[in-house]
C-alpha positions in Angstrom: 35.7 31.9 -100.5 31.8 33.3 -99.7 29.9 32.1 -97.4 27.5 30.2 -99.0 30.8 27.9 -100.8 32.0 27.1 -97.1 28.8 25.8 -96.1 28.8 23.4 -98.7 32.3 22.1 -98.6 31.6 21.8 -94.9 28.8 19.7 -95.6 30.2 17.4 -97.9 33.1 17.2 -95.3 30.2 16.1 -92.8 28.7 13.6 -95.2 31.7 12.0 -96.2 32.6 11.6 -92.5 29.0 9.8 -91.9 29.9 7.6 -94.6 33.6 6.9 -93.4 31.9 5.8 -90.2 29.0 4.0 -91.3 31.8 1.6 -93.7 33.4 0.8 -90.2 30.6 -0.3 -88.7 30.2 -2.2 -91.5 33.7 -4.1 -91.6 33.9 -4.5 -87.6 30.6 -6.1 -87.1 31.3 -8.4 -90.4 34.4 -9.5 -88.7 33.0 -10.3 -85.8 30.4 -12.5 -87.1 33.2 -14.3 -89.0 35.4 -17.3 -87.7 37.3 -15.1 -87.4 36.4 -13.8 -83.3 36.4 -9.8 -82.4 40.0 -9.9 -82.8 40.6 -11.6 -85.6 42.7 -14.5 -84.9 41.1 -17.3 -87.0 39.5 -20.1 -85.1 42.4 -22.9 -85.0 39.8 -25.3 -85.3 38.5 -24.2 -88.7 40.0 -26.2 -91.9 41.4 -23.8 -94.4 38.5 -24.6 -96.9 36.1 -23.1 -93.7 34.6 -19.8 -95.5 35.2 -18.0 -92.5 32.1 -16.0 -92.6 29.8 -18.2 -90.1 30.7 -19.2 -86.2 30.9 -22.8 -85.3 28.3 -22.6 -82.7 26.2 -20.4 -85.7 26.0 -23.1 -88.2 25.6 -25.6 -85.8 22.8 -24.3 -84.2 21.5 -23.9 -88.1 22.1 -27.6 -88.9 20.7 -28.8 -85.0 23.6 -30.0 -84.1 25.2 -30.5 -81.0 28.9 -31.7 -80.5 29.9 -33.4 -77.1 32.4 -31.6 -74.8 34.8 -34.4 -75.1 35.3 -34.4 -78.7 36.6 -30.7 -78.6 40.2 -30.9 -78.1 40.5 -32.8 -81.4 37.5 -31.1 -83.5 38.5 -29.7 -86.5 35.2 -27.7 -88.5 34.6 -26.5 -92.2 31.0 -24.6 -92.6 31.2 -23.8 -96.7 28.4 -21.7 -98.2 25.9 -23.6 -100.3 25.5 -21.1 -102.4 22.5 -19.3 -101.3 24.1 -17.5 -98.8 22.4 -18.3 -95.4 22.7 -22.0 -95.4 26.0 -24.1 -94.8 27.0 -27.6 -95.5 29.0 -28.5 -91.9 31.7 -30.8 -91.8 33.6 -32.0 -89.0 35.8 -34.3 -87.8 37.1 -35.6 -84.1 38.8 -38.3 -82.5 37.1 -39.4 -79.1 36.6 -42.5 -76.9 33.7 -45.1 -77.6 31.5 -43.3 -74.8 31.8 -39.7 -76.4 31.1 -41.1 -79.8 27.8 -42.7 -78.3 27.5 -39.3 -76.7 27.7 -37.8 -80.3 25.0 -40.1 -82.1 22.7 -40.3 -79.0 22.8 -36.7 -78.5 21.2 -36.1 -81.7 19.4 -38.7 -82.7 21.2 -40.9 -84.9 20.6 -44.6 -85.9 22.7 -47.0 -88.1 20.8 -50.2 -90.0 19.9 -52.2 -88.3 18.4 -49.4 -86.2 21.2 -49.3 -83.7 21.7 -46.3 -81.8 25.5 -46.9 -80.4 29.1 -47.9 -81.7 29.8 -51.2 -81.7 33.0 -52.8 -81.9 35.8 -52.9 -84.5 34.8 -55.7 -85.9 31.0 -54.0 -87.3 33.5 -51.4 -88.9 32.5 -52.0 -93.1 33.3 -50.4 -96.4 30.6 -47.9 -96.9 27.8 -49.9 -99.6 28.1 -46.7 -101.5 29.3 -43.6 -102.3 27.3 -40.6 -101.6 28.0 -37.4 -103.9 29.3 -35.5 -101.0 32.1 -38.1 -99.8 33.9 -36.7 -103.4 33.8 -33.4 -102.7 36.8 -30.9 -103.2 36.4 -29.6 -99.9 36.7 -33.6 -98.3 39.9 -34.1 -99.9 41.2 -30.4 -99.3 40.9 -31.6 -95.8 42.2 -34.8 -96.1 39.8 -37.0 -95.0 40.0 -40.5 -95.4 36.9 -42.2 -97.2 38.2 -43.9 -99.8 36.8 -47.6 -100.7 39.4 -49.4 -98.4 38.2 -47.6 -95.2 35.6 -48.7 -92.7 33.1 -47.3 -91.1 29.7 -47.6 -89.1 27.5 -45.3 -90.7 24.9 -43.5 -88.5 22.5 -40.6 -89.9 19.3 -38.2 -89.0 16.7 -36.1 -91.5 16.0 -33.3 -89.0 13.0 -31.5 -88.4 14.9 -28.4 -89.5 15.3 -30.4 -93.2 18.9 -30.8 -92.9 20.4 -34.3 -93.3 23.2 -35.7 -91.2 25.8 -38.7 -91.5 28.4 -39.8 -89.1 30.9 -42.2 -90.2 32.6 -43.6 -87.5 35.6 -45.7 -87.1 38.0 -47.2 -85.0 41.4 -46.5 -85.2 43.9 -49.2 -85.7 46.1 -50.0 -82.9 44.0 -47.7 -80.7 41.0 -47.2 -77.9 40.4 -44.1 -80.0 37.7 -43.9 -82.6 37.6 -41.0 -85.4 34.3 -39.6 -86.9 33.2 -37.6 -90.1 30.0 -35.8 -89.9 28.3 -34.1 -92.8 25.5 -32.0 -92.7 23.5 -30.3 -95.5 20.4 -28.8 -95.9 17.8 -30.8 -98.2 17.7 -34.1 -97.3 
């Protein structure tokens, strides 16, 4: 082999190196932008419909959301890609006591008709007066959430300055100081 033949196949050698590099870059910052953290254990809180590919805290922060402390042990999280890539619809759900789901709709801003800002008792639990497009979604029933026409609810919601739209449906549940809650977001209104 000359000289001049060895240079070259070392320099392909060289750029094909770069390039080997440069893909893991690449892959190991995508996976740790993922929900899946640095070491790639999937975030137990994340449904299996959750893309994967956005944080909690990420699409959160996106939607202006923030979730109380004391809903975390039982918060369970889907962030699914719209479709144009930066936004998410966010949906989670939690069971809490009546003070942390007051902290929950306080805390960002949400009202109920007739303009009331708290949970009130079991008994101003009501079938939703109608279905929104998003309560029939694949990804609510591949979670399993309950919304059907026989459950009840008090209905809280916010248009945010950011332009997303949220809805909390609370509820209480039967036989129990515990109340659960469904919170959509989507950007749009």
């Amino acid at each position: 082999m000359n000289k001049v033949s060895l240079r070259a196949a070392k320099a392909r050698l060289g750029w094909a190196v770069v390039a080997a590099v440069c893909v893991a870059v690449v892959v190991a910052s995508a996976g740790c932008s993922s929900a899946r953290g640095g070491d790639g254990v999937r975030d137990p809180r994340a449904y299996e419909i959750d893309d994967g590919r956005v944080l909690l805290e990420t699409g959160l922060e996106r939607a202006a959301l923030s979730v109380p402390s004391c809903l975390g042990p039982s918060l369970k999280y889907a962030l699914v890609d719209d479709g144009f890539g930066y936004y998410y619809k966010v949906f989670l759900a939690a069971t809490g006591s009546v003070d942390c789901m007051d902290e929950l709709v306080v805390g960002n801003g949400m009202t109920r008709v007739p303009e009331k800002t708290r949970v009130g008792d079991a008994s101003e639990d009501k079938p939703l007066a109608f279905r929104r497009s998003w309560m029939d979604d694949e990804v609510v029933a591949k979670m399993g959430w309950q919304l059907g026409p026989a459950e009840k609810f008090q209905e809280f919601g916010v248009g945010l300055p950011t332009q997303y739209a949220v809805t909390a449906l609370v509820q209480h549940v039967p036989n129990s100081a515990e109340l659960r809650v469904y919170v959509y977001a989507f950007r749009g209104g």
